[in-house]
N, C-alpha and C positions, 0 to 999 in steps of 0.2 A: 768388433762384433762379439758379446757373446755367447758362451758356447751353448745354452740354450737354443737361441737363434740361429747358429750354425748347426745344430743337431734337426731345427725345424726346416729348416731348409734345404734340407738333404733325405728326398724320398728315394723309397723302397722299391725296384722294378719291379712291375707287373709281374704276377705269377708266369704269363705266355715270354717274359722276354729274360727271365733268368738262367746264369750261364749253367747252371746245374737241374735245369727241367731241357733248354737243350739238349746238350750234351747227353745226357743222358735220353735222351727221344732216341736221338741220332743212331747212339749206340743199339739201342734196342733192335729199332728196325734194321739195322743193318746185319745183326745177329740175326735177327728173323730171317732175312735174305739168305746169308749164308748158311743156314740151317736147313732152308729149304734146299737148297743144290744140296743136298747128303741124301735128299726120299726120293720115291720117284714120281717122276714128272711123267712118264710115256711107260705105259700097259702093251703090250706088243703081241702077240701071236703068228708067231711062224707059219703056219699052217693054218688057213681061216677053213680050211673043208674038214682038217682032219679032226680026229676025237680025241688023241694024245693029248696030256697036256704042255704043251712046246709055248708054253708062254715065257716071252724076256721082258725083263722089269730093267728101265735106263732110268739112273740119276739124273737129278738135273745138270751135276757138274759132267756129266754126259751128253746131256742133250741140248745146252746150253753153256760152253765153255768159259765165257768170257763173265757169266754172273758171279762166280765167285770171286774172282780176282775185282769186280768190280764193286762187290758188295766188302771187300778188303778195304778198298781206299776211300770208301763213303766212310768207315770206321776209323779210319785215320785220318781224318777228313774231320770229324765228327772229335775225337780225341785233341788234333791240334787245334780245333776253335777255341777250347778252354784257354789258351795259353795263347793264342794270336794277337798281334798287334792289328790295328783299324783295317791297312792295307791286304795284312793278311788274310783276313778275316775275310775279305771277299773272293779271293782268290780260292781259299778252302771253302766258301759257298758253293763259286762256281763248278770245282770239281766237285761237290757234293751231288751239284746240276747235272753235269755230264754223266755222272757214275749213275744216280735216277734213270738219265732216260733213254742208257745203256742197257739197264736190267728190263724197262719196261720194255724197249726195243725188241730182245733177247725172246723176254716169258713168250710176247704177244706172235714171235715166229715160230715157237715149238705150238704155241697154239694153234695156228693157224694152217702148220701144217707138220705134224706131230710127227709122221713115217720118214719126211725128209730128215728132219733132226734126229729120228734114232737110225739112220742109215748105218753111220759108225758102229754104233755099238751090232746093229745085225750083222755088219759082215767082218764084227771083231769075234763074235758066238758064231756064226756059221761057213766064214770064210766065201762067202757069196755077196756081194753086194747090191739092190735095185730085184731082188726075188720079191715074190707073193709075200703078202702082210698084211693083218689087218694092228692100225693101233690108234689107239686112244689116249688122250690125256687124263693125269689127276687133278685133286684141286690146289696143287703144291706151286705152277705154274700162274696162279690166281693169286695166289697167295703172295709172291714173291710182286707180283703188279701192283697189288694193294699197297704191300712195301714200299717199293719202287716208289709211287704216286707220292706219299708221305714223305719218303724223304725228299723226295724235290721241294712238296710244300714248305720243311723247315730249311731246307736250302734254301728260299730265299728269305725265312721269317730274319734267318742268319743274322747278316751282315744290320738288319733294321732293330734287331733286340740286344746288339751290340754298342748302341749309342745308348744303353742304358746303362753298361757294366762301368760303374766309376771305377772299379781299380780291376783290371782285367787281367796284370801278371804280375811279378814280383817285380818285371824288368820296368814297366810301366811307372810302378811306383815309386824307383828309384829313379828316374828320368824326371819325377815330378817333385823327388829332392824327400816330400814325408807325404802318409797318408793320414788323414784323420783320425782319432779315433773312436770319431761317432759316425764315423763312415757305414754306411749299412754292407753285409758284406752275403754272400750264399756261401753253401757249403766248399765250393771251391776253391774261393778265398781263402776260407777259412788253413783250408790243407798248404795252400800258400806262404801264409804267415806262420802256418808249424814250423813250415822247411825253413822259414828264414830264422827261426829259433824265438818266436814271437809268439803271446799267447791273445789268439782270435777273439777273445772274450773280456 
């Protein structure tokens, strides 16, 4: 064959399934997640009769414990799909799945009932616990859902815009003995073949 014909025969993945518009999603929104747990998520007022201002402002990583540590492993999650093998790859989807609808779980309970999830931090400021309060949420809670949603979505685009990545690690393309070099490649690859002391171009 050739190499004409082996260069024609070798197409470019779709914009939606390349490893460097993933990867790079992933990351985003899962920074967005964890960004959000740093504002606050729950408006609170000690005192709903008095005139003082006795307002307390709870973080999300307050009022929502478990989004941060969850919006961590969507990230690494999201980080090792660059470099996974097939099997891996769905395995780091799934956790991407679980870590998603962890956060959405999370947001939609501070939503749903805001005063129970900032209980802690009340009676961390007043030493009283289940006292009078009025509180409300922001839109950081919403925000953090929006996230949440999206990264499920690309959790599953995962593993199905993985059978497009012809040379997916450095390990891959030694198991495959050489790779092309009219192999079409993303910016990933690209960083790939630096490290192997190869020039991507």
């Amino acid at each position: 064959m050739s190499t004409a014909s082996s260069a024609s025969s070798v197409t470019r993945p779709p914009r939606w399934a390349r490893k460097s518009t993933l990867v790079l999603a992933i990351t985003i929104l899962a920074l967005a997640v964890f960004g959000a747990t740093t504002q606050t998520w729950i408006e609170v007022r000690l005192d709903p009769a008095g005139a003082s201002n006795s307002d307390l402002h709870v973080q999300g990583n307050k009022a929502a414990t478990a989004v941060t540590a969850l919006a961590v492993v969507a990230l690494a999650g999201g980080l090792a799909a660059s470099i996974a093998g097939t099997i891996a790859r769905w395995i780091t989807a799934a956790l991407i799945a679980l870590s998603a609808a962890g956060i959405i779980l999370a947001a939609v309970t501070v939503i749903l009932d805001p005063l129970g999830a900032a209980q802690g931090s009340i009676a961390a400021a007043t030493g009283v616990s289940g006292g009078q309060a009025d509180a409300s949420v922001t839109a950081f809670p919403v925000l953090a859902i929006i996230a949440g949603s999206l990264l499920a979505v690309f959790a599953v685009v995962l593993p199905l815009a993985g059978r497009h990545w012809t040379s997916r690690t450095k390990y891959d393309a030694a198991a495959r003995g050489k790779t092309s070099s009219n192999e079409p490649v993303d910016e990933i690859d690209s960083w790939d073949s630096l490290s192997r002391g190869e020039d991507p171009t």
